[in-house]
MMTF fields as JSON, N, C-alpha, C and O atoms, coordinates in Angstrom:
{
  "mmtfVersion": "1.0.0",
  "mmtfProducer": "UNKNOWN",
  "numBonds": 503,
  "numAtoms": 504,
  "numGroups": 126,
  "numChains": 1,
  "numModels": 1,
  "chainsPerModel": [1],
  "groupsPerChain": [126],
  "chainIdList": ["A"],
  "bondAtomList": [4, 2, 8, 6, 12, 10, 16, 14, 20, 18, 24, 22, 28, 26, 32, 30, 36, 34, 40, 38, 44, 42, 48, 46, 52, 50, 56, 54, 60, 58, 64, 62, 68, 66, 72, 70, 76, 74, 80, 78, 84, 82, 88, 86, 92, 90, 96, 94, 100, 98, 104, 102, 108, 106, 112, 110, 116, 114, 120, 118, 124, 122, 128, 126, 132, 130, 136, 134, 140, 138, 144, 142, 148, 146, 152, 150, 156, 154, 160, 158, 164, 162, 168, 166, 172, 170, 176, 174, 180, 178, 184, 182, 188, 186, 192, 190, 196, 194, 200, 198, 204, 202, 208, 206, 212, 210, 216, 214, 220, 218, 224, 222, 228, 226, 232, 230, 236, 234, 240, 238, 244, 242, 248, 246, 252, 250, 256, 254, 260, 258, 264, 262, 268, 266, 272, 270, 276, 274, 280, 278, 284, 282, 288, 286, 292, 290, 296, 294, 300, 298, 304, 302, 308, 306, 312, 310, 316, 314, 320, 318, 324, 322, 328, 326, 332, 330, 336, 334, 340, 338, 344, 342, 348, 346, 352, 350, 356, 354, 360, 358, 364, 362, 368, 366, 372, 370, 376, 374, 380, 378, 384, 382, 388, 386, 392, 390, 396, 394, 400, 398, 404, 402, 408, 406, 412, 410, 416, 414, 420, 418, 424, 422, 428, 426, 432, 430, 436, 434, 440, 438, 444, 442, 448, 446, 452, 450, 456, 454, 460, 458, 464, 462, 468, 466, 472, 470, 476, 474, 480, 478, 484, 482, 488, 486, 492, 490, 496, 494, 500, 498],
  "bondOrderList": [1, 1, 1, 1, 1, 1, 1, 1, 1, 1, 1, 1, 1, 1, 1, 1, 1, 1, 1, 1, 1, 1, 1, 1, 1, 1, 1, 1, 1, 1, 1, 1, 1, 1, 1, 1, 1, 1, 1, 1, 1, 1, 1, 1, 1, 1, 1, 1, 1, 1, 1, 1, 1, 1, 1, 1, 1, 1, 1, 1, 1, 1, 1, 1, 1, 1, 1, 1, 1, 1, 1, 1, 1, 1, 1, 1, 1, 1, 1, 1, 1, 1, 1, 1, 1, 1, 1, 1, 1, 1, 1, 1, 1, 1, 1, 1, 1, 1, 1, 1, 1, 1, 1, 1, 1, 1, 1, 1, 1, 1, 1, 1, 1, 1, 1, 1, 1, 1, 1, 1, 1, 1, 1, 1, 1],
  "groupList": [{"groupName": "UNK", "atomNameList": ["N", "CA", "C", "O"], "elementList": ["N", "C", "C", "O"], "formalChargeList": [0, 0, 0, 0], "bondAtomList": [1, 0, 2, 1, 3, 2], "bondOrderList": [1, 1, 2], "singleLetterCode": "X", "chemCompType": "L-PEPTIDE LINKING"}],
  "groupTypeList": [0, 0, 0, 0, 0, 0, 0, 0, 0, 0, 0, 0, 0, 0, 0, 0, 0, 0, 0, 0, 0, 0, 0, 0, 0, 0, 0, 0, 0, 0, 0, 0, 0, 0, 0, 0, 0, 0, 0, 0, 0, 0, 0, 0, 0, 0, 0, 0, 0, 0, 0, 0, 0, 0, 0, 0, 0, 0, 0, 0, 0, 0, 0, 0, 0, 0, 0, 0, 0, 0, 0, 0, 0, 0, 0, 0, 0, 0, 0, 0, 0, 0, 0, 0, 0, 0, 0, 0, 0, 0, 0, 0, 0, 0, 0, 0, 0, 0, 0, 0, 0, 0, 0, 0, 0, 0, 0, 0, 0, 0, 0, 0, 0, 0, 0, 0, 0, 0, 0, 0, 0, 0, 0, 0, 0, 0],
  "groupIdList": [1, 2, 3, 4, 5, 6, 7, 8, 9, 10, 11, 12, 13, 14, 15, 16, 17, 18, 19, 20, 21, 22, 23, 24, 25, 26, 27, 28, 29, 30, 31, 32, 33, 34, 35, 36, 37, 38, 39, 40, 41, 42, 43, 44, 45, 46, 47, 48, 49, 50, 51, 52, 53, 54, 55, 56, 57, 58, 59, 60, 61, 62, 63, 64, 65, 66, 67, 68, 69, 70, 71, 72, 73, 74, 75, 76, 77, 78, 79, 80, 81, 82, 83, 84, 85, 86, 87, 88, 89, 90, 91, 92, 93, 94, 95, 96, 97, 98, 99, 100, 101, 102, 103, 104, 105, 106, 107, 108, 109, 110, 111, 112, 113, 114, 115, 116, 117, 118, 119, 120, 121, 122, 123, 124, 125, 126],
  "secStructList": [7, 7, 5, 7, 7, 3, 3, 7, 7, 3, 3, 3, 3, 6, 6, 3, 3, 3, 3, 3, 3, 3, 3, 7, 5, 1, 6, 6, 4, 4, 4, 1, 3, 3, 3, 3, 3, 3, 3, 7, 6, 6, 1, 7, 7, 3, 3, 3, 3, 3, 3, 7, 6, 6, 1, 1, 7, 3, 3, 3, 7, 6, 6, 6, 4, 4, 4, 7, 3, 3, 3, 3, 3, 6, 6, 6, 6, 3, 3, 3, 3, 3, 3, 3, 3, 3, 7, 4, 4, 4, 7, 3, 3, 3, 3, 3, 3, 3, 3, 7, 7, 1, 1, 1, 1, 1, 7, 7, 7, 4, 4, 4, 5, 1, 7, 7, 7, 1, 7, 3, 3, 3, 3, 3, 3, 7],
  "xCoordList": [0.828, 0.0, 0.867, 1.829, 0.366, 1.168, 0.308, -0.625, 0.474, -0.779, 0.391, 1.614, -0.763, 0.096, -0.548, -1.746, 0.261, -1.138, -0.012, 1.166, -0.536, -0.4, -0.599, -1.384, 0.796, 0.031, 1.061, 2.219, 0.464, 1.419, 0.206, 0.581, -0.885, -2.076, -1.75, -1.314, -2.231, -3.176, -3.392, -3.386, -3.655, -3.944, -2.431, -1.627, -2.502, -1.208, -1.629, -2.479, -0.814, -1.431, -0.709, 0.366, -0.898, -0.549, 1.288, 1.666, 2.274, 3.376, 4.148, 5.235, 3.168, 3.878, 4.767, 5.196, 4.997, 5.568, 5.14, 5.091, 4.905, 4.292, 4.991, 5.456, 5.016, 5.69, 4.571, 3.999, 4.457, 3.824, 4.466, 5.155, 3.917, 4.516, 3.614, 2.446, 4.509, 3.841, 4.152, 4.83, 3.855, 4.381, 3.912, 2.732, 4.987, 4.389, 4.357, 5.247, 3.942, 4.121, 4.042, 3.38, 4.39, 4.395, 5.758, 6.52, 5.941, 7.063, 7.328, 8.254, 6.596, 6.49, 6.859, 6.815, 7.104, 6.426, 7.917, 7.765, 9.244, 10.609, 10.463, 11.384, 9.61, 9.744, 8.615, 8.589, 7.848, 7.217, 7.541, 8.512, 6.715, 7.061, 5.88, 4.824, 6.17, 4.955, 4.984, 5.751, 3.921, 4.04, 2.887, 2.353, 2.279, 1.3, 0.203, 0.573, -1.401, -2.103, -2.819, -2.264, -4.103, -4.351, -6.145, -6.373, -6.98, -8.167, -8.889, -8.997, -9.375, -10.252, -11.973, -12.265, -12.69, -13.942, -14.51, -14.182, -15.389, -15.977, -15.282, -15.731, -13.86, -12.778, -12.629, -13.218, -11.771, -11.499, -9.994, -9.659, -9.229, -8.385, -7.277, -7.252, -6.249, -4.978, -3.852, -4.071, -2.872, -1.275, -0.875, -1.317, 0.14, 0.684, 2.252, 3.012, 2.743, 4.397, 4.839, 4.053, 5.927, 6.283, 7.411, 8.131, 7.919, 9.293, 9.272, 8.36, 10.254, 10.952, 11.3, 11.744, 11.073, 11.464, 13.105, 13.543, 13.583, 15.211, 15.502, 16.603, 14.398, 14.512, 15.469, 15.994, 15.694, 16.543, 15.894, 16.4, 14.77, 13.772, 12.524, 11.836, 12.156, 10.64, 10.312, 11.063, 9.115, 8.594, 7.198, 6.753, 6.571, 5.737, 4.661, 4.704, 3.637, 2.543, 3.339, 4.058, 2.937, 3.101, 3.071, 3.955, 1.788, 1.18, 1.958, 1.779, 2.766, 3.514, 5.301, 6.244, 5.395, 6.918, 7.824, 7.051, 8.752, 9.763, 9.111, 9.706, 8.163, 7.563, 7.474, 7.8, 7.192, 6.849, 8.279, 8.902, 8.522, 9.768, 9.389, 8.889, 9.52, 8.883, 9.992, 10.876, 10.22, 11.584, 10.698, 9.644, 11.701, 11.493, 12.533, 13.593, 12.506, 13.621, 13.239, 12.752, 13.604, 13.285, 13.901, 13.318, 14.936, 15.296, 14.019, 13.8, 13.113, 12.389, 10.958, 9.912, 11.003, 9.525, 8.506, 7.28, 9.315, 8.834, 9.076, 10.151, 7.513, 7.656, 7.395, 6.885, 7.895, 8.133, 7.352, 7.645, 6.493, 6.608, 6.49, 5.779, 7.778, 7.863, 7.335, 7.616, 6.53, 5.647, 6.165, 6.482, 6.462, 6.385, 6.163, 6.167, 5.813, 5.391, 3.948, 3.68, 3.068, 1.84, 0.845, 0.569, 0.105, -1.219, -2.791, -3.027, -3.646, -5.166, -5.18, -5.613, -4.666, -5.408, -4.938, -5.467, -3.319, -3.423, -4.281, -4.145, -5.091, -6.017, -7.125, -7.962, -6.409, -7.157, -7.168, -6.946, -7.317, -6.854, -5.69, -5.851, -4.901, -3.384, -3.508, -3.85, -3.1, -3.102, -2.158, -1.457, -1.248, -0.007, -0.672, -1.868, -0.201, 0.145, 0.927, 1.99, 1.105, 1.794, 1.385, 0.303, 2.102, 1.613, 2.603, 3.668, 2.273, 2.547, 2.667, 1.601, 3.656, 3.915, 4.529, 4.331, 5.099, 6.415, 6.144, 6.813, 5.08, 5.25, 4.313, 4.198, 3.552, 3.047, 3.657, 3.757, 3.9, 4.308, 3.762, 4.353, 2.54, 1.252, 0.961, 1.331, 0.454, 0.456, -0.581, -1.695, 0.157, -0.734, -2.182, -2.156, -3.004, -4.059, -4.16, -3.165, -5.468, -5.979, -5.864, -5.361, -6.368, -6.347, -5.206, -5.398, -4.185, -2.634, -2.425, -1.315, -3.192, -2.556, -3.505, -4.722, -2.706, -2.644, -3.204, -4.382, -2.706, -2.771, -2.765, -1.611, -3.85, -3.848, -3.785, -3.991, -3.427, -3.313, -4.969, -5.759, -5.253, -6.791, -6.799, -7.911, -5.733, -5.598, -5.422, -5.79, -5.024, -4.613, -5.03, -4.53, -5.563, -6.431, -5.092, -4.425, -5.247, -4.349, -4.983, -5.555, -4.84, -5.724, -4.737, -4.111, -4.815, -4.099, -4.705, -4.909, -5.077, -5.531, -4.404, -3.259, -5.67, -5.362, -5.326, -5.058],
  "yCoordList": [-1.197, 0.0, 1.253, 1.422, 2.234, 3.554, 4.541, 4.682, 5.601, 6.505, 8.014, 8.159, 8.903, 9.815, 11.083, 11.11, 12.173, 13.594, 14.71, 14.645, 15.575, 16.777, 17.631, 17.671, 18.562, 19.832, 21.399, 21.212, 22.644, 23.454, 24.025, 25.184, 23.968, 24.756, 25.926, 26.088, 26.728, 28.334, 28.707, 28.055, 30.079, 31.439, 32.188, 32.842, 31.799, 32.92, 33.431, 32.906, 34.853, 35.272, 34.929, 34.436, 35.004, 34.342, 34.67, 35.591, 34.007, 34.111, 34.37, 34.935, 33.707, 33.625, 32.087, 31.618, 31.382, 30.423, 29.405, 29.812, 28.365, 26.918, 25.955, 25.715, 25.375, 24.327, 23.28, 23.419, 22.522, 21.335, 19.912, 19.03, 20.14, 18.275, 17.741, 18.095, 16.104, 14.677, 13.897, 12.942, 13.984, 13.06, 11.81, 11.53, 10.832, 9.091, 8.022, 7.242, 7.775, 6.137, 4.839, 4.473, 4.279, 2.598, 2.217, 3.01, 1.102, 0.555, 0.133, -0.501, 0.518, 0.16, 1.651, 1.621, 2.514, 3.854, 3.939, 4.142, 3.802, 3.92, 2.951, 3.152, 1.953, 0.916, 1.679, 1.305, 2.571, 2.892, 4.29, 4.947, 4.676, 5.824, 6.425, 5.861, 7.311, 8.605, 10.084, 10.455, 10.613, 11.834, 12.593, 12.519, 13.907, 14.247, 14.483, 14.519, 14.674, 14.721, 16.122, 16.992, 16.37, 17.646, 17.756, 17.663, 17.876, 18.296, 19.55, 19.926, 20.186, 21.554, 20.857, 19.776, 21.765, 21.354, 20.813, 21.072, 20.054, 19.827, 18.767, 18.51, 18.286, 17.871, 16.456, 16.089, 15.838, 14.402, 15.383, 16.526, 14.192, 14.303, 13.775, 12.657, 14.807, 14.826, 14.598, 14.647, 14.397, 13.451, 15.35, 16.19, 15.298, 16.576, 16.152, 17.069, 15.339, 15.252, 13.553, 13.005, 13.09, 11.805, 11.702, 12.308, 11.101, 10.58, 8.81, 8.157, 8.414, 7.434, 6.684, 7.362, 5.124, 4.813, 5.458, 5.863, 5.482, 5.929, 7.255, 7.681, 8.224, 9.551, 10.032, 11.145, 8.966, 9.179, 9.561, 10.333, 9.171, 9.779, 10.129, 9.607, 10.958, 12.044, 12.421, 12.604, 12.56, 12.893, 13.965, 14.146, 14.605, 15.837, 15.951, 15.517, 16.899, 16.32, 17.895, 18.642, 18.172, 19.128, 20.672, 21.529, 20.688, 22.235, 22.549, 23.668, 21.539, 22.133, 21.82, 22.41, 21.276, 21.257, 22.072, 22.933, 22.536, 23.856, 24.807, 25.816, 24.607, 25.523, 24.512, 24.787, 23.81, 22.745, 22.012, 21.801, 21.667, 20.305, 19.253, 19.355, 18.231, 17.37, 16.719, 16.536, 16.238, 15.79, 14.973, 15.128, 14.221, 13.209, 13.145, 12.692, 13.397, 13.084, 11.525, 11.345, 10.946, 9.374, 9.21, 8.483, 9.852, 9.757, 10.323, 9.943, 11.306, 11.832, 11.404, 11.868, 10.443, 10.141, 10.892, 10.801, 11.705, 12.671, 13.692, 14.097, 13.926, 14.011, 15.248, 15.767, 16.213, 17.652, 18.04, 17.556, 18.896, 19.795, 21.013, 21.491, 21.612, 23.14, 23.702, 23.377, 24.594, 25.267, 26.388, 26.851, 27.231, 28.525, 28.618, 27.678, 30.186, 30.998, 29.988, 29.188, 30.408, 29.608, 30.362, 31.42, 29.887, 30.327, 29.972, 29.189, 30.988, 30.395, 29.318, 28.613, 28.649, 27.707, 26.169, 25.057, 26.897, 25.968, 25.227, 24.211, 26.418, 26.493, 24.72, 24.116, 24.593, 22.454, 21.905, 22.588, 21.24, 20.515, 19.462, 18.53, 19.602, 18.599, 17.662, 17.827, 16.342, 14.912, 14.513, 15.079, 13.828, 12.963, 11.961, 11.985, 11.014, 9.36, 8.738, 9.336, 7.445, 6.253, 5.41, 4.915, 4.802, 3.891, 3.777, 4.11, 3.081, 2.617, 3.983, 4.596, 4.626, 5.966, 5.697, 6.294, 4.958, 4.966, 4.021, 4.246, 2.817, 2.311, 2.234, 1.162, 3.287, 3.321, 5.036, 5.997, 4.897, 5.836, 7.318, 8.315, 7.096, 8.569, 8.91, 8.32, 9.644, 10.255, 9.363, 8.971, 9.138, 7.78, 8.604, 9.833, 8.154, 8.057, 7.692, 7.195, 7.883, 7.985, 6.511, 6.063, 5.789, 4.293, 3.378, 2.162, 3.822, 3.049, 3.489, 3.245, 4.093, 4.444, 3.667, 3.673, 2.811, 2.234, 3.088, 2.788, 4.265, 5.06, 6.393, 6.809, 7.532, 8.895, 9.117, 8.358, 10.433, 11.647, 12.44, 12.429, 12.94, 13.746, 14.859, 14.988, 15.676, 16.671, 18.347, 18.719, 18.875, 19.929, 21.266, 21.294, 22.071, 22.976, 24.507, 25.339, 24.223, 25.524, 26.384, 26.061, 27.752, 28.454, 29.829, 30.606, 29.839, 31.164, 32.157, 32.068, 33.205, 34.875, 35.108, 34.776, 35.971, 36.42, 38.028, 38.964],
  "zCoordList": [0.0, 0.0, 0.0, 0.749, -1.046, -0.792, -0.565, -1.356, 0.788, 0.963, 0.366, 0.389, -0.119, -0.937, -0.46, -0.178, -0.361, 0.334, 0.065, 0.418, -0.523, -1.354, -0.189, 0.758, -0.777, 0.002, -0.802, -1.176, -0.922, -1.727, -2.347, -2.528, -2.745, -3.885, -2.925, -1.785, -4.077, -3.718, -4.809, -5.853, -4.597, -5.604, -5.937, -5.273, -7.086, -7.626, -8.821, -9.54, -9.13, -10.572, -11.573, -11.23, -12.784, -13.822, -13.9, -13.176, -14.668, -14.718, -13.463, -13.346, -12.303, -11.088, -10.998, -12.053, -9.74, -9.352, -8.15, -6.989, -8.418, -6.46, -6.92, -8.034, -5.829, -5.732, -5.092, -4.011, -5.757, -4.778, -4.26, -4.773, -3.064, -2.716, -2.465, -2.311, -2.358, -1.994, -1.188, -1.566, -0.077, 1.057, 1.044, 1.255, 0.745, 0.501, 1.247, 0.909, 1.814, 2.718, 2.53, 1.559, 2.997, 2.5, 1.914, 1.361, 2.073, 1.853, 0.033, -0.474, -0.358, -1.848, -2.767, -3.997, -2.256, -2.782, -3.705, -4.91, -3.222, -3.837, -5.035, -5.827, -5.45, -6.488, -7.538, -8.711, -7.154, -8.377, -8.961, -8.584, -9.852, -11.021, -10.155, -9.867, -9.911, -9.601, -10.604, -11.493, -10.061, -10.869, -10.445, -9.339, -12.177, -11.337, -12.471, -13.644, -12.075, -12.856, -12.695, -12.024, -13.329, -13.005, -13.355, -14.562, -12.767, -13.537, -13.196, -12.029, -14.188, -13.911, -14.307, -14.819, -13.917, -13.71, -15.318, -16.476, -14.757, -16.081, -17.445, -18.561, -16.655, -17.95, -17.181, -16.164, -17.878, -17.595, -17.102, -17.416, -16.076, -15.235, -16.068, -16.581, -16.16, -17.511, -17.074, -15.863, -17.178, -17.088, -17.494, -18.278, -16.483, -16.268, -15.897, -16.21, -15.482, -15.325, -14.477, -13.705, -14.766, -14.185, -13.996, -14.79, -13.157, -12.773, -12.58, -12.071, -13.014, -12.595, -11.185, -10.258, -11.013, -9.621, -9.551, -8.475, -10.273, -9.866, -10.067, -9.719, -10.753, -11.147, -12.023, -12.002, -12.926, -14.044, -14.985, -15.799, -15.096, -16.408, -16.195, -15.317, -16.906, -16.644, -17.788, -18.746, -17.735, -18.804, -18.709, -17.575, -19.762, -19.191, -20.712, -21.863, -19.792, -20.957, -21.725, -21.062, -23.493, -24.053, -23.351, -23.341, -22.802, -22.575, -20.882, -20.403, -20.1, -19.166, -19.744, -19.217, -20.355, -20.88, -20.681, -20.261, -20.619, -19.877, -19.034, -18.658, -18.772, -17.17, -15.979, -14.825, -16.229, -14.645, -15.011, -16.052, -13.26, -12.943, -12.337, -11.216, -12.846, -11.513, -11.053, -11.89, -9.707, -8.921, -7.434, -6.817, -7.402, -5.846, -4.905, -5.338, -4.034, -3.101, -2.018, -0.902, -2.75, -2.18, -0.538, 0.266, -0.234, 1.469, 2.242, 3.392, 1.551, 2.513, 1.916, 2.369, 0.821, 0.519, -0.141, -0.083, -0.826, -1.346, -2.905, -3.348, -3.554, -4.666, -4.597, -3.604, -6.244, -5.925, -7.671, -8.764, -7.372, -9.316, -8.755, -7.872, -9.823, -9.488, -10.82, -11.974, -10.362, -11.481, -11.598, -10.502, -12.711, -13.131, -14.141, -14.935, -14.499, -15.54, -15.705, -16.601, -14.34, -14.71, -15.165, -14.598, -16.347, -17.169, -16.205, -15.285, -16.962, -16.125, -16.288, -15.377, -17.641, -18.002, -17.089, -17.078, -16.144, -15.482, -13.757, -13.076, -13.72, -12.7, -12.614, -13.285, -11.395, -11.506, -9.968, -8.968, -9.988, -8.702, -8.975, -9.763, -8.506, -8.901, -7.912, -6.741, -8.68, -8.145, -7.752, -8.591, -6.979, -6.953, -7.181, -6.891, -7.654, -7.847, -8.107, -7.939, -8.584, -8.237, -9.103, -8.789, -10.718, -11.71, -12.037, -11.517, -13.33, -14.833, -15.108, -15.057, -15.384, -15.858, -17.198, -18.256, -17.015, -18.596, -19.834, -20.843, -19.861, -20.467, -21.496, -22.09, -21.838, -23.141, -23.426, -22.664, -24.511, -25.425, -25.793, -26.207, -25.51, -25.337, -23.932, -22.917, -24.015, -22.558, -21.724, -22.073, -20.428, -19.733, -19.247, -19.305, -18.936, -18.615, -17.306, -16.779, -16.478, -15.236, -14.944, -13.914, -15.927, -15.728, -15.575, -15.538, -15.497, -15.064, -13.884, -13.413, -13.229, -11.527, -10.766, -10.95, -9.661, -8.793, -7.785, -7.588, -6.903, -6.079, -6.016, -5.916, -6.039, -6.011, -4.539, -3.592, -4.616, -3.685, -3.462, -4.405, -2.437, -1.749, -3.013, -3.525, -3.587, -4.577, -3.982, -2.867, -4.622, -3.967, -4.665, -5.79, -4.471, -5.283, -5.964, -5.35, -7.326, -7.835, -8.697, -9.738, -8.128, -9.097, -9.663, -8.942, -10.987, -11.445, -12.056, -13.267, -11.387, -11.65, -13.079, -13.386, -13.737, -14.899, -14.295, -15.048]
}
């Protein structure tokens, strides 16, 4: 079992900067790929950034690509996306989880995760 819980949302205005984390538990959490997802109202819930069990490789959906980082620090159990130069359009509730991140070729889907995060509310003023 891996329990996962977000914390870092607010209100920032546009071409500002957050950071969010993921505090993980369970003894399994260092063997999987985590990352993060994102949904705004009304939309299906979208693949926004991933890392690697070893954090050698990551990968990111198009529309956050050179603005968001995503990073883990595995001694402390913990997963990191640093956001800047953020748009309205990135205004959602952000997910952590825990899947099958890497092994299909298109951007993974809601349905390869094993384990989400409660979500963490981000909103960006225009």
């Amino acid at each position: 079992q891996v329990q996962l819980v977000e914390s870092g949302g607010d209100l920032v205005q546009a071409g500002g900067s957050l950071r969010l984390s993921c505090a993980a538990s369970g003894r399994t959490f260092s063997t999987y790929a985590v990352g993060w997802f994102r949904q705004a109202p009304g939309t299906e819930r979208e693949f926004v950034a991933a890392i690697s069990w070893s954090g050698l490789s990551t990968r990111y959906a198009d529309a956050v690509n050179g603005r968001f980082t995503v990073s883990r620090d595995t001694a402390k159990n913990t997963l990191y996306l640093q956001m800047n130069s953020l748009k309205p359009e990135d205004t959602a509730v952000y997910y952590c989880a825990a899947g099958d991140l890497f092994s299909s070729g298109s951007a993974p889907s809601a349905s390869v995760i094993d384990y989400w995060g409660q979500g963490t509310q981000v909103t960006v003023s225009s």
